[in-house]
C-alpha positions as CSV (number, residue, x, y, z in Angstrom):
1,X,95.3,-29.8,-96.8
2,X,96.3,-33.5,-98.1
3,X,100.2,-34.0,-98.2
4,X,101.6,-35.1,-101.3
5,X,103.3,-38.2,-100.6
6,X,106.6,-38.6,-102.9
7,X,107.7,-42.3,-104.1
8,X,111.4,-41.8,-104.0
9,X,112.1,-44.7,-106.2
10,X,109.9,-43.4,-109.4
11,X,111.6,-40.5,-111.4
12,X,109.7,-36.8,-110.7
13,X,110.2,-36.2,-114.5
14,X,110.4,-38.9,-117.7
15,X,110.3,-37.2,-120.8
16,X,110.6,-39.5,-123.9
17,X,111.2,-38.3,-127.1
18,X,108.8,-35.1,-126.0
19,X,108.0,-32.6,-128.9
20,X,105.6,-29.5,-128.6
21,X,104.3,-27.4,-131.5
22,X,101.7,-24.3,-130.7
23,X,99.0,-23.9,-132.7
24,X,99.3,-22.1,-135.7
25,X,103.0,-22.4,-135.5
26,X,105.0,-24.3,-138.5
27,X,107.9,-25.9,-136.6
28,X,107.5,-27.5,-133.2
29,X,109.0,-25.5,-130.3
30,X,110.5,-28.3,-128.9
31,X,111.4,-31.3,-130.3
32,X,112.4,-35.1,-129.3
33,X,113.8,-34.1,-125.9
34,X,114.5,-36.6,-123.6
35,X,115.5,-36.9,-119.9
36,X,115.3,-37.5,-116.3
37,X,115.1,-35.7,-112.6
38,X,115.0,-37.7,-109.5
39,X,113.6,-37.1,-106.2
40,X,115.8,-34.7,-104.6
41,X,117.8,-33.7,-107.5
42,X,118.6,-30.0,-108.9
43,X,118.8,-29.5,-112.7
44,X,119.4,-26.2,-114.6
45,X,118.4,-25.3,-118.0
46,X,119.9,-23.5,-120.1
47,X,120.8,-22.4,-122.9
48,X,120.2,-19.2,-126.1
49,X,116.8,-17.4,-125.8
50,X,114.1,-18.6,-127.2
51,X,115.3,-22.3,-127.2
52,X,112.6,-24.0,-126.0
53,X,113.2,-23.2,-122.0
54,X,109.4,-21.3,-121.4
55,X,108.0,-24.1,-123.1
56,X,109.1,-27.2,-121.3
57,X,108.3,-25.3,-118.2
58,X,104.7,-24.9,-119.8
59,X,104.8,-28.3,-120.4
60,X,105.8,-29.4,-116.7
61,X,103.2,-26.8,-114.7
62,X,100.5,-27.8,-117.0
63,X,99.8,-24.4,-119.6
64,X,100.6,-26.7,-122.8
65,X,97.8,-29.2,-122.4
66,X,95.0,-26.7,-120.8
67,X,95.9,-23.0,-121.9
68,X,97.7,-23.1,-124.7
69,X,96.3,-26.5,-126.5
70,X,99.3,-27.4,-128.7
71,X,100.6,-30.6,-130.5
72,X,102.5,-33.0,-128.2
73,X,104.3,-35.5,-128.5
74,X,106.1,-38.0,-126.8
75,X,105.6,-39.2,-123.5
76,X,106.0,-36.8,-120.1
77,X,105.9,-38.7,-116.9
78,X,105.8,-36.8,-113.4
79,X,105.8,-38.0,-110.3
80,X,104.6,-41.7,-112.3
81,X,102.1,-40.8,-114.8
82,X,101.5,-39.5,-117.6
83,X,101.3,-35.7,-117.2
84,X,98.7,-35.1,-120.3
85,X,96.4,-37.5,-118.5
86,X,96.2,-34.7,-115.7
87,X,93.9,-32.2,-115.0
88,X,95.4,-28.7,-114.1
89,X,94.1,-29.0,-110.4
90,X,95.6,-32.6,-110.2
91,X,99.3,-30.8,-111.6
92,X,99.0,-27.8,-109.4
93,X,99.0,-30.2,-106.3
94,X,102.4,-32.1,-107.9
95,X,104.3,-28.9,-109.6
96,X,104.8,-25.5,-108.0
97,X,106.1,-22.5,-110.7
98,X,107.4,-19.2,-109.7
99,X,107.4,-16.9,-113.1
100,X,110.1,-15.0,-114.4
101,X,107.1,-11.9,-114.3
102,X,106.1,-12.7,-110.8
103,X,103.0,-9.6,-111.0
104,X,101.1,-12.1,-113.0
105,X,100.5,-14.2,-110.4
106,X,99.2,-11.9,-107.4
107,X,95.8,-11.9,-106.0
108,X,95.9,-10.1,-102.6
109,X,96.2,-6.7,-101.7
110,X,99.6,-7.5,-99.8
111,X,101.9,-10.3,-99.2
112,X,100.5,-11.6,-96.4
113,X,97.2,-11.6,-97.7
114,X,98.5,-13.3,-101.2
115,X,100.4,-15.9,-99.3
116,X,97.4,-17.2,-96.8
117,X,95.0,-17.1,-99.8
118,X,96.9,-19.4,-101.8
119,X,97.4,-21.7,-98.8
120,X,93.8,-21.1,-97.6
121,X,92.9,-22.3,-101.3
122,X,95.0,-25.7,-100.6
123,X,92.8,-26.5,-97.3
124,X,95.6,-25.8,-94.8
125,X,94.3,-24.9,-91.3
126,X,94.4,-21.3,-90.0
127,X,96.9,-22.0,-87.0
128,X,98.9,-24.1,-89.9
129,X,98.8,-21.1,-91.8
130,X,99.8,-18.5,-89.4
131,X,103.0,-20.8,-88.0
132,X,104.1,-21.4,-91.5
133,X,103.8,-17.8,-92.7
134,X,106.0,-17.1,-88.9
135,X,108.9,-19.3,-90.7
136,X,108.2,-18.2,-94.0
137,X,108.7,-14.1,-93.4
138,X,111.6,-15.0,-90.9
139,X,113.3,-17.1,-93.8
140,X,113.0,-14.7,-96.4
141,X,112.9,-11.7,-94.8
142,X,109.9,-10.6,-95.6
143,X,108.2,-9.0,-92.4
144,X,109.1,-5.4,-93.1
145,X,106.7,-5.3,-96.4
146,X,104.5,-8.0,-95.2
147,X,101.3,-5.6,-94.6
148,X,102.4,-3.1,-98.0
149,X,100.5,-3.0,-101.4
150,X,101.9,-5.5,-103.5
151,X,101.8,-2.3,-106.0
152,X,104.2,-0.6,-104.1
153,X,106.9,-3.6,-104.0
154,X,110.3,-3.6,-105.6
155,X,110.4,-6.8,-108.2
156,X,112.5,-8.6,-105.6
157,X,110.2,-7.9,-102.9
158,X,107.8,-9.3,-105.0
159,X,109.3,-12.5,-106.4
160,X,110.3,-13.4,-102.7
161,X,106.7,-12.9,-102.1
162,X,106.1,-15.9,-105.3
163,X,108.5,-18.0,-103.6
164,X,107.4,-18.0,-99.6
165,X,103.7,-19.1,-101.1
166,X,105.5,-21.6,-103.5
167,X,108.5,-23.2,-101.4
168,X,105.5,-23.7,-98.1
169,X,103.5,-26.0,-100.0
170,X,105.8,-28.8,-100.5
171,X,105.4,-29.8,-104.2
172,X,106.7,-32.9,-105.5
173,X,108.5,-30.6,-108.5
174,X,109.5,-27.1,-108.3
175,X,109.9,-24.7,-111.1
176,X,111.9,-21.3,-110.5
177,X,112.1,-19.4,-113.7
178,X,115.0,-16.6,-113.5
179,X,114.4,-16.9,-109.9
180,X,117.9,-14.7,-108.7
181,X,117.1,-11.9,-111.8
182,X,115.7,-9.1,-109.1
183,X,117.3,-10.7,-105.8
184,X,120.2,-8.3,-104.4
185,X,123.2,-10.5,-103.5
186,X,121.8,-11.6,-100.3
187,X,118.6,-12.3,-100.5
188,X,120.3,-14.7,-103.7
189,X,122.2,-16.2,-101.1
190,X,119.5,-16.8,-98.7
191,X,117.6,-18.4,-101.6
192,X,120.7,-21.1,-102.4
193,X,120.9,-22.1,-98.4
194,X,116.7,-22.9,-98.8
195,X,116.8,-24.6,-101.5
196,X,119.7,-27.0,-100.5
197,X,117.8,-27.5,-97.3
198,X,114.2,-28.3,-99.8
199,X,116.7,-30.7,-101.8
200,X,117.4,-32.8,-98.9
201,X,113.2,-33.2,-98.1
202,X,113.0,-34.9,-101.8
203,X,111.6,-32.3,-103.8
204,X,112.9,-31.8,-107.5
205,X,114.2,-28.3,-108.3
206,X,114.0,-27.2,-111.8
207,X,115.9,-24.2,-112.4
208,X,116.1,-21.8,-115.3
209,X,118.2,-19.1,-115.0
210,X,120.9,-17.8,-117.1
211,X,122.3,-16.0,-114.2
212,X,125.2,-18.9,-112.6
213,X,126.8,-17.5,-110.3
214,X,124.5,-18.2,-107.5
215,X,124.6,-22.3,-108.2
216,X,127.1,-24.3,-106.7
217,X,127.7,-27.8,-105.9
218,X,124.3,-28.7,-105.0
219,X,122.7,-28.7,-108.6
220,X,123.1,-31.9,-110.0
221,X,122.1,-31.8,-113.5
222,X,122.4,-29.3,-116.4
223,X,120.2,-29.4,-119.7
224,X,120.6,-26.6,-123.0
225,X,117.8,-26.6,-125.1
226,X,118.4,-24.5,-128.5
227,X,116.3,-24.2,-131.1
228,X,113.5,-26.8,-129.4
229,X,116.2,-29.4,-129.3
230,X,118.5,-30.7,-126.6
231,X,121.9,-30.6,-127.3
232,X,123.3,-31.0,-123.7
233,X,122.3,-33.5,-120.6
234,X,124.3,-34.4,-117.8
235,X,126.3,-33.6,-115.2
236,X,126.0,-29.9,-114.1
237,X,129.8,-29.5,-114.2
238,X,129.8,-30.4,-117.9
239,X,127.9,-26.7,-118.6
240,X,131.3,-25.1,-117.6
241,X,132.8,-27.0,-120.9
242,X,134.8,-23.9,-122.9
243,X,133.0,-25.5,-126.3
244,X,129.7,-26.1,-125.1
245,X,129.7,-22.3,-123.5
246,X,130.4,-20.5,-126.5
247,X,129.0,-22.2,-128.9
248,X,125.3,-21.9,-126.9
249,X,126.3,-18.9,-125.0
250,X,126.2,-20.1,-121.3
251,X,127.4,-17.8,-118.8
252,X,130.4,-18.5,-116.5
253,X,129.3,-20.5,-113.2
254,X,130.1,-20.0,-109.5
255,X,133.4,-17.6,-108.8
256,X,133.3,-17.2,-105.4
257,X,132.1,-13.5,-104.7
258,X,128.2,-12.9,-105.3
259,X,128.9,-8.9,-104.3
260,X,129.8,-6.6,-106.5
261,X,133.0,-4.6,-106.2
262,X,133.1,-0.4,-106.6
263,X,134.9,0.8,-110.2
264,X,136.3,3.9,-109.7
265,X,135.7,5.9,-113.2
266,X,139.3,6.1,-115.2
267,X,138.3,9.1,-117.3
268,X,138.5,12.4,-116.5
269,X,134.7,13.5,-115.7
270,X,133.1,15.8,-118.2
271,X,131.2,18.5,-115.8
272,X,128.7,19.5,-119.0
273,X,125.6,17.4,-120.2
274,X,125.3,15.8,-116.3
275,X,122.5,14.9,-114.6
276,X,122.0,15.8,-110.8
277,X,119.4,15.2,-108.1
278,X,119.8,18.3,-105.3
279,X,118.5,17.4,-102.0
280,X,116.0,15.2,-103.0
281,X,113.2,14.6,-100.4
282,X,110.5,11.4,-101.7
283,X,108.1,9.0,-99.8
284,X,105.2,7.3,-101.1
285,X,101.4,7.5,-100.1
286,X,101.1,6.9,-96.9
287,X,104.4,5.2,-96.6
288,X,107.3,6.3,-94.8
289,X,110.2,9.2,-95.5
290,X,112.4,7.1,-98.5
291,X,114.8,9.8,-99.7
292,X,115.7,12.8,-97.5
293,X,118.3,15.4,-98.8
294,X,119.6,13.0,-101.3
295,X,122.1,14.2,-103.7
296,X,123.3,12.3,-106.8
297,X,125.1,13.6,-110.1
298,X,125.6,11.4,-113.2
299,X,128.3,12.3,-115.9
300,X,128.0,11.6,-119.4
301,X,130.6,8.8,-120.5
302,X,130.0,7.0,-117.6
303,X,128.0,3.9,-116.8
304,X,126.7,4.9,-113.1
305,X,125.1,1.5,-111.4
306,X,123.1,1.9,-108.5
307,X,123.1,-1.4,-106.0
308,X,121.4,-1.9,-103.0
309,X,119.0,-4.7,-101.2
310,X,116.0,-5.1,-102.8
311,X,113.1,-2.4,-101.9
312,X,116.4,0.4,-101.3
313,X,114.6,2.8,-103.5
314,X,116.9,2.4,-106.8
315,X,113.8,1.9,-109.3
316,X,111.8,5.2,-107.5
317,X,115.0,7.3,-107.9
318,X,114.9,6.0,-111.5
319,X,111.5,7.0,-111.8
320,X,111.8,10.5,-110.0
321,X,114.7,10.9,-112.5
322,X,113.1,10.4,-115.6
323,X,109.7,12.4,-114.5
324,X,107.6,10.1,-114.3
325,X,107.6,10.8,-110.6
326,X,108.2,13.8,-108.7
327,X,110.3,14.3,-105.6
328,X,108.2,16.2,-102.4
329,X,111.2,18.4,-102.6
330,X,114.2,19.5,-104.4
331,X,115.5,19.7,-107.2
332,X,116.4,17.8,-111.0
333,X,118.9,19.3,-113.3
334,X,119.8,18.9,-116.7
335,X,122.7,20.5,-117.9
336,X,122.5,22.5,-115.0
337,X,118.8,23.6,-115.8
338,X,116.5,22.0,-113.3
339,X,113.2,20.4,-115.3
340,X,109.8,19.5,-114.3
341,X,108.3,16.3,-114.6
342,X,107.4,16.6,-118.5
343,X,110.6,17.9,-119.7
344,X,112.7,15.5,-117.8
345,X,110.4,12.8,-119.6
346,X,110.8,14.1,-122.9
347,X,114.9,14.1,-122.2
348,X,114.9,10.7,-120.8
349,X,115.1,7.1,-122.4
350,X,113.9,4.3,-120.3
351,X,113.7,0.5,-120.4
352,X,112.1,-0.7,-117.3
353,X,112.7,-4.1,-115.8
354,X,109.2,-5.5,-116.9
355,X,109.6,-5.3,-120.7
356,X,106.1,-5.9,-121.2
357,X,105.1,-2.8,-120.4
358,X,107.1,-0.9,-123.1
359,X,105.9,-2.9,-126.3
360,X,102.5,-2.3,-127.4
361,X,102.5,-2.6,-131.0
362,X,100.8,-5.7,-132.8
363,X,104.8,-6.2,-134.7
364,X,108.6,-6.8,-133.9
365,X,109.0,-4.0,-136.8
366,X,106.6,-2.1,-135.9
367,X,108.2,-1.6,-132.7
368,X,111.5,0.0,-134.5
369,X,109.2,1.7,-136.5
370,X,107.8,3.6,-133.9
371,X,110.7,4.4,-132.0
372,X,113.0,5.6,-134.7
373,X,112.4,8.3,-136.4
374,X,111.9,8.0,-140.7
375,X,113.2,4.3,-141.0
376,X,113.0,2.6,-144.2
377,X,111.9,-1.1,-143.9
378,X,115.3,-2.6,-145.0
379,X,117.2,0.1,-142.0
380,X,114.2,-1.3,-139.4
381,X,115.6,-5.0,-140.5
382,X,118.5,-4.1,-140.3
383,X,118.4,-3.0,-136.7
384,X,116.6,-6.0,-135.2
385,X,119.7,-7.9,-136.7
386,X,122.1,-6.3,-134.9
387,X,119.5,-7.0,-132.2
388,X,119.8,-11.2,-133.4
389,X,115.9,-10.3,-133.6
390,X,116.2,-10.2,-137.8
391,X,113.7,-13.5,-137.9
392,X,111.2,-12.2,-135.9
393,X,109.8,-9.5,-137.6
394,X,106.1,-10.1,-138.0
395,X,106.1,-11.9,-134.7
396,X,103.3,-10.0,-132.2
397,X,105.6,-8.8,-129.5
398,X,104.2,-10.2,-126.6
399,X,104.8,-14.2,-128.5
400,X,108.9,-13.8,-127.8
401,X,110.7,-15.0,-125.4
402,X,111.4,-13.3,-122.1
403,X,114.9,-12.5,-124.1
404,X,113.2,-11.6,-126.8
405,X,111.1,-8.8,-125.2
406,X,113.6,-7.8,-123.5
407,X,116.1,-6.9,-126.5
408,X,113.5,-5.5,-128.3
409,X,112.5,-3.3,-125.6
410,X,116.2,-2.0,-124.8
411,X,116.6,-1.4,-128.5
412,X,113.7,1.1,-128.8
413,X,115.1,2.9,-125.7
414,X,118.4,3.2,-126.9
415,X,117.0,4.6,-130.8
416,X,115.6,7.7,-128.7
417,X,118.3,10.5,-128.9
418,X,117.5,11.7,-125.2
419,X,119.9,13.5,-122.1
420,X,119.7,10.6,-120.1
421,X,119.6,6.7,-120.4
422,X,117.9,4.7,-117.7
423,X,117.7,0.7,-117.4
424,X,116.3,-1.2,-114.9
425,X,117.6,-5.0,-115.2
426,X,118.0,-5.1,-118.8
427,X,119.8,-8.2,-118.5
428,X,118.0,-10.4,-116.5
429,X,116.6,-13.3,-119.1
430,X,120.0,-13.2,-121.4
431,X,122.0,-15.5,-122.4
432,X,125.6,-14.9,-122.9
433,X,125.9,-13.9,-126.4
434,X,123.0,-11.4,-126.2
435,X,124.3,-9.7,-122.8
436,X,127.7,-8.8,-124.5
437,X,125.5,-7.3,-127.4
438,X,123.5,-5.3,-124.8
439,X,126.9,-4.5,-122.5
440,X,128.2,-3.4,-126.2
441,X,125.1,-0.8,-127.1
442,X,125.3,0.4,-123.1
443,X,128.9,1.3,-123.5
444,X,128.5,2.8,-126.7
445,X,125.1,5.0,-125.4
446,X,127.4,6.2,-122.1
447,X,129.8,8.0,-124.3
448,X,127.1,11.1,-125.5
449,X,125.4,10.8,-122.3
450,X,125.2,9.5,-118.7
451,X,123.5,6.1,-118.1
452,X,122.0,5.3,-114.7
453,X,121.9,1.1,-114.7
454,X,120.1,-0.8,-112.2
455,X,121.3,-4.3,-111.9
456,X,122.4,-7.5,-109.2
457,X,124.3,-8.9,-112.8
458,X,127.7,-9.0,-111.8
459,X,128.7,-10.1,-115.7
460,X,127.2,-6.9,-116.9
461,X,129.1,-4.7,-114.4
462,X,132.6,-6.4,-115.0
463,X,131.7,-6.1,-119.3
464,X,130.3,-2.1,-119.1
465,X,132.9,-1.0,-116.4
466,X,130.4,0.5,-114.6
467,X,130.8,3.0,-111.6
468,X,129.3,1.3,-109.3
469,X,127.2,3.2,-106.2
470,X,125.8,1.4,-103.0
471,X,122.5,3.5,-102.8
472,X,122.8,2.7,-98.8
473,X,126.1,4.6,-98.3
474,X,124.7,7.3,-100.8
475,X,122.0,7.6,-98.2
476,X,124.3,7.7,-95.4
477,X,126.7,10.2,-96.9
478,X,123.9,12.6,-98.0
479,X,122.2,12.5,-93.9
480,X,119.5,10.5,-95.7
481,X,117.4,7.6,-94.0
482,X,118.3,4.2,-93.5
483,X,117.0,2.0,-96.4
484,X,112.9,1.5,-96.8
485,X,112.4,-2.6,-97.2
């Protein structure tokens, strides 16, 4: 494999008056944006969703000249020389990108075997392979679900996967897109200490992430995009400006604690209208005992979160909840009535962490349409207002913003009139203004019925006042197993 040898006195990224338009699309998606990373420099972007964030990092890894074939303008240097001039195989050498989705880009059966292909692809030597992949899975932690199907991973399980293959190649520029959105608090902190230590090598870290917790002193640079333009670069301190955070809704920074902290409920409990697992028993296919005996009961009211390191078992128990699983034993009740698989689906509303999954209509309206029930075009526009998704309307679904989708998704599951909400990260590519909407509508749901919320956001918790559960001492209390990885 040939080493990429970085020039430490050239820029990694020049961008001159860059502009970006899709095709078909009447206004450019980014426009005269301007700046500069240096070898060994960290920059976050931020900034409202769907300001232009996807499509600079389109721009960077390559998609904008060779998939997606829009206008550009402007000049992009990387690594010195013009990045249009490139051929995708040329960029992929110089710029490494872990998505926000990291599913769509597996190959292998499991991580090991995804990891070694993608190096094996590059030209590195077997015994290279196998000593890197040693330091790699002891770095990351990823040697108890090294040998699983990727299909069977938790998200986090699988983005750590993304970024052992990624960080082991040694770009010139790194992209991480949302990369803390499915890590549990540790494996966030893990990823900080790695990334200061790739910082000092002279790599170029590009971050996007509205989550800020996680950053510290060690990012150097901050940049808001909205609307395609660039209304912020310098500094990273200057992002914790009081003006410049509300007016493009940036999230508060580093506070210290990364862990969330148990909320006992305030309100009396209502024992009608709960939810309750009873001795649940559950393991996978040819996979090991998960749940044994596990008991769980969720009151309506109440915002119950479920926390826990990443592969803990909090999206099956979502799934064994809302029947689209069921448990090898025990039992599910409603309202004291225990369901089967089909009537606990029919009861349930669910917004899953991958939002692509839930939208498969060819409109934004049609969308509402189908998930309300008798809505009059002006009440469907209405709705994707209060949603901030009122110009979008005709847009296909799967052309919006990671944000986007994921409103949109979280506003059909909340239109069903169901027993029981469940949501799985539905804050993970929001920006500040748009997770208070959604921390709104969740508090507002939780009062008719219970809400199970699976999330590492620590802003969401503190703005639903969420009851928060470690699904490891759950385990432990109800003579469960330790947790699955």
């Amino acid at each position: 494999m040939k080493e990429l040898q970085l020039d430490l006195t050239v820029p990694t990224i020049q961008a001159d008056s860059l502009s970006f338009r899709y095709p078909m699309a009447t206004v450019p998606a980014l426009k005269d944006v301007s700046f500069s990373l240096l070898p060994g420099e960290v920059m976050l972007v931020a900034g409202p969703s769907g300001g232009g964030k996807s499509t600079l990092i389109r721009l960077l890894n390559g998609l904008a000249y060779h998939h997606y074939h829009g206008q550009v303008l402007g000049s992009l240097m990387v690594l010195g020389k013009e990045h249009s001039s490139k051929t995708l195989s040329e960029i992929s050498w110089q710029v490494a990108s872990v998505f926000q989705n990291p599913e769509s880009q597996f190959f292998g059966l499991n991580p090991r075997d995804e990891i070694l292909l993608a190096w094996e692809c590059r030209g590195l030597a077997k015994d290279k392979a196998l000593a890197l992949l040693e330091k790699w899975q002891e770095t990351l932690k990823l040697s108890e679900f090294l040998l699983r199907p990727i299909a069977s991973l938790s998200s986090g399980q699988k983005q750590k996967t993304i970024l052992a293959e990624s960080l082991a190649l040694s770009p010139g520029l790194l992209i991480l897109d949302e990369p803390s959105a499915n890590l549990d608090p540790e494996s966030t902190k893990d990823l900080a200490s790695e990334l200061k230590s790739l910082k000092e090598t002279g790599i170029s870290i590009l971050i996007v992430d509205h989550h800020r917790r996680w950053l510290g002193d060690w990012v150097d640079k901050g940049l808001v995009l909205d609307k395609g333009r660039l209304m912020y670069f310098g500094p990273y301190a200057g992002l914790d400006d009081p003006v410049l955070r509300e007016k493009y809704g940036l999230r508060p920074g580093h506070r210290g604690s990364n862990k969330p902290h148990s909320q006992a409920s305030k309100k009396e409990r209502k024992e009608e209208n709960t939810v309750e697992a009873q001795k649940i028993s559950f393991s996978y296919p040819k996979g090991s005992l998960l749940f044994k005996d596990l008991n769980l009961t969720l009151y309506p009211g109440e915002v119950t979160a479920l926390t826990g390191q990443n592969g803990s078992g909090k999206t099956t128990l979502l799934k064994l909840l809302s029947g689209l699983i069921d448990p090898d034993s025990g039992s599910i009740l409603f309202s004291g009535k225990a369901l089967k698989k089909g009537q606990r689906l029919k009861n349930t509303s669910v917004a899953m962490q991958n939002a692509d999954r839930q939208l498969v209509m060819s409109t934004v309206a049609q969308e509402i349409k189908a998930a309300y029930e008798k809505l009059c075009p002006k009440e469907i526009q209405r709705e994707l207002e209060r949603w901030n998704l009122g110009d979008l309307t005709q847009r296909h679904p799967q052309s919006l913003s990671g944000g986007e989708r994921q409103r949109l998704a979280l506003a059909a599951a909340l239109s069903k009139k169901s027993q029981l909400l469940l949501l799985d990260e539905p804050t993970s590519g929001l920006d500040a203004t748009n997770l208070a909407l959604v921390a709104k509508a969740i508090k507002g749901a939780s009062l008719t019925r219970p809400v199970y919320l699976i999330t590492h956001d620590l802003d969401l918790l503190e703005m639903t006042g969420a009851s928060i559960v470690a699904l490891d001492e759950l385990k432990a209390q109800n003579n469960t197993l330790a947790p699955q990885s």
